[in-house]
C-alpha positions as CSV (number, residue, x, y, z in Angstrom):
1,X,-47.7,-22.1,45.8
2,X,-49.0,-24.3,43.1
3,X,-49.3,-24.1,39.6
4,X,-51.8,-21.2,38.5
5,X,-53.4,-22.9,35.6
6,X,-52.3,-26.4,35.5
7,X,-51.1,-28.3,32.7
8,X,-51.2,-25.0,30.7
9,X,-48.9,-22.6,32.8
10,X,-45.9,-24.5,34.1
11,X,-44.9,-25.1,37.6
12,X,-41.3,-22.9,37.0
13,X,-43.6,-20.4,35.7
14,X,-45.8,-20.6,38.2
15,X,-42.9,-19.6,40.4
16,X,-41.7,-16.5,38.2
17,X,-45.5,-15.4,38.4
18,X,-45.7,-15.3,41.9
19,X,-42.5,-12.9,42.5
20,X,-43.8,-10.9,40.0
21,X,-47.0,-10.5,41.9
22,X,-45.8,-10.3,45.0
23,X,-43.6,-7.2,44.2
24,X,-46.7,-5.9,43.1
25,X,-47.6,-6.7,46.2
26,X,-45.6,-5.0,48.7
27,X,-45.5,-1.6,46.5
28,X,-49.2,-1.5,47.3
29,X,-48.6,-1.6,50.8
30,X,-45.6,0.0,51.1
31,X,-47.7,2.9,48.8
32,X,-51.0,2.1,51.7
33,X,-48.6,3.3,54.3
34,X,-48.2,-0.1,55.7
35,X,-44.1,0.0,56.4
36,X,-45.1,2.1,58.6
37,X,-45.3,1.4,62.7
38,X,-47.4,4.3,63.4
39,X,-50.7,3.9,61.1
40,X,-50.1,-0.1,61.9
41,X,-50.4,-0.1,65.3
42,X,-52.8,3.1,64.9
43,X,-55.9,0.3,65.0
44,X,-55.2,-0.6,68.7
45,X,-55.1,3.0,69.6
46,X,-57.8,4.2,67.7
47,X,-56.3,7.2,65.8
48,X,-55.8,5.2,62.8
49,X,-58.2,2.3,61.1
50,X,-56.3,1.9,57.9
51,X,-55.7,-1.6,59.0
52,X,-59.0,-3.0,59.6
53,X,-60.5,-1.2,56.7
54,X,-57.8,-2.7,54.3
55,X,-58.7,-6.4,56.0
56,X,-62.3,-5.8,55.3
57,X,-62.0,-4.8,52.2
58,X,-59.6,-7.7,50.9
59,X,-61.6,-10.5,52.9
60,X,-64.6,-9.4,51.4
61,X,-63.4,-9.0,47.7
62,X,-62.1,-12.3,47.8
63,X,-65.2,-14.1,49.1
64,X,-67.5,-12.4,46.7
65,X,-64.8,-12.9,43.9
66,X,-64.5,-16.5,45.0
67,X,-68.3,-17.2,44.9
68,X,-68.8,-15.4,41.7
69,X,-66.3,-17.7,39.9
70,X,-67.7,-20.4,41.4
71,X,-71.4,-19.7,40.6
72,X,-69.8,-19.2,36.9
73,X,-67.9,-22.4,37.0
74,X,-64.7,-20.9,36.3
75,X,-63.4,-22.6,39.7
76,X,-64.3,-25.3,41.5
77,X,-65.4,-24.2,45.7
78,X,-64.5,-27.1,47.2
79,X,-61.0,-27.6,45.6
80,X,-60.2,-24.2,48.3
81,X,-57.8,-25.2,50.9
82,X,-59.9,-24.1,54.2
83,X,-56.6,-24.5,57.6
84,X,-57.3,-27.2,59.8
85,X,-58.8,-25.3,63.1
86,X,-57.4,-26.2,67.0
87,X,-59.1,-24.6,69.5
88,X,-56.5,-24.3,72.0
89,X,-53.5,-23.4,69.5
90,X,-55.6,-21.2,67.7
91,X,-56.2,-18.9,70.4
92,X,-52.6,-18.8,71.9
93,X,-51.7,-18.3,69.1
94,X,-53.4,-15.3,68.1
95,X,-52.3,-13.6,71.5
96,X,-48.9,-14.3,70.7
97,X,-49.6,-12.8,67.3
98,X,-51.4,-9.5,68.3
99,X,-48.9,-8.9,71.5
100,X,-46.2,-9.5,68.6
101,X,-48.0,-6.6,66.6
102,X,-48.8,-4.6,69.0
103,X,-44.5,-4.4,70.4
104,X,-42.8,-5.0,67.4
105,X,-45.5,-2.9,65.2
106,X,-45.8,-5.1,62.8
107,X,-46.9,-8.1,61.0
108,X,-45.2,-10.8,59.2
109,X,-46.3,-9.7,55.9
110,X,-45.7,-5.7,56.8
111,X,-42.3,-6.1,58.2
112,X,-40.7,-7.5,55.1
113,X,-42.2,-4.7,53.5
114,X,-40.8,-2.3,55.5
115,X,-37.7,-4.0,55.3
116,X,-37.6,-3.4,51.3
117,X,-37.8,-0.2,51.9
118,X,-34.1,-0.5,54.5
119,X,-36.2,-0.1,57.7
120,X,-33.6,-1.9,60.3
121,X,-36.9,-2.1,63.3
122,X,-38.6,-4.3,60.6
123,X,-35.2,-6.4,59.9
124,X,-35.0,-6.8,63.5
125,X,-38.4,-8.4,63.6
126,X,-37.9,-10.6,60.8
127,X,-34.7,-11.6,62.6
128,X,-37.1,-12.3,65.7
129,X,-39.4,-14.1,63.6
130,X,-37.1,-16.3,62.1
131,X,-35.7,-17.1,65.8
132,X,-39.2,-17.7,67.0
133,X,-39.5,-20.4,63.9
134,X,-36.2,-22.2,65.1
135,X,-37.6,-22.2,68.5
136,X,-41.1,-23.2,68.1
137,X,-39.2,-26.1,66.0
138,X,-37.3,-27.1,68.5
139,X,-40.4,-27.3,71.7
140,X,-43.0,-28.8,69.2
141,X,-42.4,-32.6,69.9
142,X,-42.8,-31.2,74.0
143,X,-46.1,-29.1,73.3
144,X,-47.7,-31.6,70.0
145,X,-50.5,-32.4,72.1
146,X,-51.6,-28.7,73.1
147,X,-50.9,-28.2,70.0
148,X,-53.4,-30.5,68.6
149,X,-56.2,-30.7,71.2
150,X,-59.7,-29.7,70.1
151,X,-59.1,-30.4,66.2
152,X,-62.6,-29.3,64.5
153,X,-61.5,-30.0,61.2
154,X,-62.0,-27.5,58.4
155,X,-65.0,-25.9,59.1
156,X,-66.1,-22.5,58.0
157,X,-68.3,-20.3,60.0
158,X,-71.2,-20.7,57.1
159,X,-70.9,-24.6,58.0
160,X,-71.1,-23.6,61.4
161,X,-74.1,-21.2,61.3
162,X,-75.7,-23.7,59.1
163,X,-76.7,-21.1,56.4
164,X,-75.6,-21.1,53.0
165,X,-72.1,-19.7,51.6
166,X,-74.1,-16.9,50.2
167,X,-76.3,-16.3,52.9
168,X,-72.6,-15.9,55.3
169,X,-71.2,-13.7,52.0
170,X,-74.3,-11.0,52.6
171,X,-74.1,-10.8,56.4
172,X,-70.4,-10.6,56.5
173,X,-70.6,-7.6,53.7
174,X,-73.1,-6.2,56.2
175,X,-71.1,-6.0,58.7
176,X,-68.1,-4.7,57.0
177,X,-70.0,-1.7,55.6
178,X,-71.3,-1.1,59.4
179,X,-68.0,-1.2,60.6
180,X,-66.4,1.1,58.3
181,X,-69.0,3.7,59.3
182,X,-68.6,2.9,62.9
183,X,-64.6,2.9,63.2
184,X,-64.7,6.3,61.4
185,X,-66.8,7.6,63.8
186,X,-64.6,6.3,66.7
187,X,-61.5,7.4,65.1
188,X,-63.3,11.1,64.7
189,X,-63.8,11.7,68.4
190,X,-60.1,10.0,69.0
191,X,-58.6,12.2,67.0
192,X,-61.0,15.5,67.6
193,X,-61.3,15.3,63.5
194,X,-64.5,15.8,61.8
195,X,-65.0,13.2,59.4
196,X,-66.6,15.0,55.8
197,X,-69.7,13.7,55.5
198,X,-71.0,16.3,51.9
199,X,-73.0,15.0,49.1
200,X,-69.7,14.2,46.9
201,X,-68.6,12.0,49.8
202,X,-71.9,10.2,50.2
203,X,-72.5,9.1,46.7
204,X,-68.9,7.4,46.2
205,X,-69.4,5.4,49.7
206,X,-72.6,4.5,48.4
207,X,-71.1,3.9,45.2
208,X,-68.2,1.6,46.2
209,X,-71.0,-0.2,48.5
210,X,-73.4,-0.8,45.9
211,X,-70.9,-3.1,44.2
212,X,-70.2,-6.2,46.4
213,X,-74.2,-6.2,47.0
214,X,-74.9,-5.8,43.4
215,X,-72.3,-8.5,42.6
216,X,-74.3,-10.9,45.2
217,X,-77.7,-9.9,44.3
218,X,-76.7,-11.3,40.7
219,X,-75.2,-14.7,42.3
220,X,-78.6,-15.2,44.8
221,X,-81.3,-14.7,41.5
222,X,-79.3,-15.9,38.3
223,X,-78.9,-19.6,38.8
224,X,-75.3,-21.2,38.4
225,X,-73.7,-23.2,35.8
226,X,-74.3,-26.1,36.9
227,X,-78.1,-25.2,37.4
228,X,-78.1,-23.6,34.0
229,X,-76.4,-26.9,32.5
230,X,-78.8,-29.1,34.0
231,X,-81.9,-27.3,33.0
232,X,-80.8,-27.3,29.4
233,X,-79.7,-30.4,29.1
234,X,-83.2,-31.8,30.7
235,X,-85.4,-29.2,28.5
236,X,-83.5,-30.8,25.3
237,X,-84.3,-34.6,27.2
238,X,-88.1,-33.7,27.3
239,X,-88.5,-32.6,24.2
240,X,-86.8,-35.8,22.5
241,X,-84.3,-33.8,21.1
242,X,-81.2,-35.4,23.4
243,X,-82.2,-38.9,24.5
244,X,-79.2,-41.1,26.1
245,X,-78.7,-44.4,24.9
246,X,-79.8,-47.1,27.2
247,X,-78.3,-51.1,28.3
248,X,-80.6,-53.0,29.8
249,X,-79.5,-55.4,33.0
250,X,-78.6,-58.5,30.4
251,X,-76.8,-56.9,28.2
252,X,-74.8,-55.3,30.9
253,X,-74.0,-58.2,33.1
254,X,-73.1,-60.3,29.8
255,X,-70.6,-57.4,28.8
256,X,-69.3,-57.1,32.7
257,X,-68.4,-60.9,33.0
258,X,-66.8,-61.4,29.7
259,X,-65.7,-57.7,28.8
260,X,-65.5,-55.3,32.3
261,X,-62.2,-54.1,31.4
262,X,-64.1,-52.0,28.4
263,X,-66.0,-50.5,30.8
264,X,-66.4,-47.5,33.7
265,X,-69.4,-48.7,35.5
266,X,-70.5,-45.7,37.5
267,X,-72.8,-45.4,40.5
268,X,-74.9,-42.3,40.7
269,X,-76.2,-42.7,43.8
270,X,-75.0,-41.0,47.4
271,X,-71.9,-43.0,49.0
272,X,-74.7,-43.9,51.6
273,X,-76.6,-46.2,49.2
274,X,-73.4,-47.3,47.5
275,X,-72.1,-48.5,50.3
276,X,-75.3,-51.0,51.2
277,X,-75.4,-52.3,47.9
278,X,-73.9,-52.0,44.7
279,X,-73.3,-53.2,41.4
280,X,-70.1,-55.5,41.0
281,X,-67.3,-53.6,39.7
282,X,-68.9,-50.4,39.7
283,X,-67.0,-46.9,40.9
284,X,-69.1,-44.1,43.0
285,X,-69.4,-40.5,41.9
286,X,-72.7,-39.1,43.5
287,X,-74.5,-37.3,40.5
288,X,-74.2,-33.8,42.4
289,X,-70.1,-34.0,42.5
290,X,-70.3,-35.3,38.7
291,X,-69.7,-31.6,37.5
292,X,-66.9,-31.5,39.3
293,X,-63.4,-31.1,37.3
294,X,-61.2,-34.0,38.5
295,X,-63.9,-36.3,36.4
296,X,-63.8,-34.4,33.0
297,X,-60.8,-36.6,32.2
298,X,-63.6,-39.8,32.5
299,X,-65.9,-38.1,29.7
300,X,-63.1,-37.5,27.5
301,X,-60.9,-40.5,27.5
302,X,-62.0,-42.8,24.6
303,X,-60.6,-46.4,26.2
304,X,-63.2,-47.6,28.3
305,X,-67.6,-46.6,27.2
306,X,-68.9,-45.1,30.8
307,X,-72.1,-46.4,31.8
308,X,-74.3,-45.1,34.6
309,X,-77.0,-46.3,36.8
310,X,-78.7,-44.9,39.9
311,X,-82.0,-45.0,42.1
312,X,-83.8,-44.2,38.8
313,X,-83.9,-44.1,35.2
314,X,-84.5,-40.5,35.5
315,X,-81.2,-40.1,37.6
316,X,-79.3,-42.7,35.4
317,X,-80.1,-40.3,32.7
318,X,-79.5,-37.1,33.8
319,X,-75.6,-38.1,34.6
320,X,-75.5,-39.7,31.2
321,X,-76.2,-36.1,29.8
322,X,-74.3,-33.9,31.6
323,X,-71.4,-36.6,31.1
324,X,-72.0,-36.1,27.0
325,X,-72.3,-32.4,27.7
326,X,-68.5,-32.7,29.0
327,X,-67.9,-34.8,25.9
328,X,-68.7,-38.2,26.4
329,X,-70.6,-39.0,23.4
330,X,-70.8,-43.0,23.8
331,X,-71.9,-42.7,27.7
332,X,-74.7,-45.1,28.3
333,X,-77.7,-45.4,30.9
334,X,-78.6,-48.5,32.6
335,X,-82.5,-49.2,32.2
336,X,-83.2,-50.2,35.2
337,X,-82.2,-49.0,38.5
338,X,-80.0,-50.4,41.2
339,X,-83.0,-52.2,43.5
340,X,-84.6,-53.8,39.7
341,X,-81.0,-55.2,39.0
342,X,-80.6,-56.6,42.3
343,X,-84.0,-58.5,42.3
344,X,-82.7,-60.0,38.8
345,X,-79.5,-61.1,39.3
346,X,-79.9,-62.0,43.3
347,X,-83.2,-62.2,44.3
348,X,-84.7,-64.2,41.4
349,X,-88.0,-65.2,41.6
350,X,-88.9,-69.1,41.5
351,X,-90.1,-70.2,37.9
352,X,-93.9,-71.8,37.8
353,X,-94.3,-75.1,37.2
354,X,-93.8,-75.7,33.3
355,X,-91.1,-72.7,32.7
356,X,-90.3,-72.1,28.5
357,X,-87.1,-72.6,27.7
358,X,-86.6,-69.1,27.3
359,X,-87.2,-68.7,30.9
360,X,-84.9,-71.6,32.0
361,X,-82.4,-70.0,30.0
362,X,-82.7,-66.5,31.4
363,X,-83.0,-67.9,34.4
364,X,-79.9,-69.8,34.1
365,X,-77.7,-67.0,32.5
366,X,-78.4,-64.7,35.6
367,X,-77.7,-66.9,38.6
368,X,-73.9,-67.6,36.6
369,X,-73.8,-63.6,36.0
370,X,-74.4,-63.1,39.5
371,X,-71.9,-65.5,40.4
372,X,-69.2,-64.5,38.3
373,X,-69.6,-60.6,38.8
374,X,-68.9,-61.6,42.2
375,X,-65.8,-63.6,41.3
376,X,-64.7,-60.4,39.5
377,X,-65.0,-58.0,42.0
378,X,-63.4,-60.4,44.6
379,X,-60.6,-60.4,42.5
380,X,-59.8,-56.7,41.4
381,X,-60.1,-56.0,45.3
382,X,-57.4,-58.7,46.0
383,X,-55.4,-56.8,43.1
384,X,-55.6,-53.3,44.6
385,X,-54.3,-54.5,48.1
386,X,-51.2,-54.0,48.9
387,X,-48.3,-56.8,48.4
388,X,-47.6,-58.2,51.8
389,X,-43.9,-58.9,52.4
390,X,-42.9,-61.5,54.5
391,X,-39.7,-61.7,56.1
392,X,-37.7,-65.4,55.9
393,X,-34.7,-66.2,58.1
394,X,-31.6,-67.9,56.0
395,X,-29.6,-69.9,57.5
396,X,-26.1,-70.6,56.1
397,X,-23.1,-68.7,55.3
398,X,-19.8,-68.2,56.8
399,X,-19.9,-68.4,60.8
């Protein structure tokens, strides 16, 4: 587990935190009936659903809590660790896993649970588990490659479906609110028990439902942060009231070739287009992942002036502002965009027939900056390499 809040709530703490909630923790499900066998295993008999309701009811809290914080911008989505997926393990795996339920009658998380509570069964699975661990150690380097086969990365079935987080959030809450009504049906005619179905009981089910939807009705029609950011900041942009400073191609190539260390030259563009072509010396954050948190740290530190360019002024700018929203208040915008500095510095056209010595000058001055910024770059990529050792035989000694 990592910290909670870091750089405010320390590691150690982190740690004392954790314990702390995960007693808290098992008393709810030692208090949800869940040390015991009987209303565990009760889902693959059908006289108890405890289980799958409890499963439902903590996948979807989560994904609703986790969008909600995200569409607020109090976490960051993509920072969410998502478990690499293998086919072939994934399923063997989760035979072994129910079968394991299913005879020992519970789950890892369950059974120390129980076992709190001095139930030897549940200390005899633990004691299983923890042999299983040493074995399945012990076999990996034989079975690695089953192991492995049919990696599909980290995907999540929204990716897969191709619809939006959202989208997968309302379909799944859906379905969790059909199955609850569907499992308590089932376990009524397993059990011969007629479910209550009176006004009273109506209007809290419809009560506790309403709230995940209501929750994700307000995420689909409110826009998010960053929406909301951007729309200000680009309201207060068209009515003069926040304009960025601009550097026009010149001025930045002269400050590049004699002062680049003074500066975080940052391409707005996708990695696609930086990629093909870019300015020397420049770094690539794509103006949708400059919200992101790792890059507050760029707007704040006052060493280096950030300047930004893209496929437009319009784009250029638009980073330049959120960048002062985060606190960058000497962030600059390149004039021109990445094609119009290209065709100065490297695809010059030829001068008429009696240039000005203005011209000749300009002329002059961007053909050496073109040159140089090369140079440059050439040379911080040689200084990010790696040192390459080389190994020497010496001869002499004692023999």
């Amino acid at each position: 587990m990592g910290p909670l809040v870091p750089d405010i709530i320390s590691g150690e703490f982190s740690y004392l935190i954790a314990l702390i909630m995960g007693i808290g923790f098992g008393f709810a499900l030692e208090q949800a009936g869940f040390s015991s066998t009987k209303k565990l295993v009760g889902l693959f008999y059908g006289y108890d659903f405890t289980v799958i309701k409890v499963f439902f009811t903590a996948g979807v809290t989560a994904m609703i809590g986790i969008l909600f914080l995200s569409h607020t911008g109090l976490i960051n989505i993509e920072y969410v660790f998502v478990n690499p997926f293998f086919v072939r393990s994934a399923i063997v795996g989760g035979i072994i896993m129910g079968l394991g339920f299913i005879i020992g009658g519970f789950c890892p998380g369950t059974s120390v649970c129980a076992a709190a509570i001095g139930k030897v069964d549940a200390m005899a699975f633990i004691g299983g588990s923890i042999i299983g661990i040493f074995l399945f150690m012990e076999v990996f380097p034989l079975i690695e490659n089953f192991y492995l086969a049919d990696a599909q990365g980290s995907p999540t079935i929204a990716e897969a479906l191709n619809i939006s987080r959202t989208t997968w959030a309302v379909i799944l809450t859906v379905i969790a609110l059909g199955a609850f009504v569907a499992i308590t049906y089932i376990q009524q005619k397993v059990t011969g028990v007629e479910a209550k179905w009176d006004k009273t009981t109506i209007l809290q089910a419809v009560k506790w439902a309403s709230i995940p939807m209501i929750i994700l009705l307000i995420i689909i029609i409110t826009p998010s942060r960053d929406d909301y950011v951007m729309a200000k900041l680009e309201k207060r942009a068209a009515t003069g009231e926040c304009v960025p400073k601009l550097i026009d191609s010149d001025k930045l190539a002269y400050e590049l070739i004699n002062n680049y260390y003074n500066y975080n030259l940052i391409d707005v563009r996708s990695k696609e287009e930086f990629d093909k072509s870019h300015i020397p010396t420049a770094i690539n954050i794509p103006l949708e992942e400059l919200d992101d948190l790792e890059y507050r740290p760029l707007f704040r530190q006052r060493i280096k002036t950030n300047i930004f360019y893209g496929s437009s002024l319009n784009q250029a700018s638009r980073a330049c502002l959120l960048a002062r929203f985060h606190g960058d208040n000497h962030g600059l915008a390149l004039k021109e965009n990445m094609n119009e500095f290209y065709e100065l510095f490297y695809l010059q056209k030829p001068l008429g027939d009696n240039p000005t010595k203005q011209e000749l000058t300009i002329k002059l001055f961007r053909e050496d900056a073109a040159r140089q910024l090369q140079e440059i770059e050439t040379a911080l990529s040689e200084m990010s390499k790696p040192i390459e050792k080389k190994v020497r035989v010496v001869q002499g000694g004692c023999s």
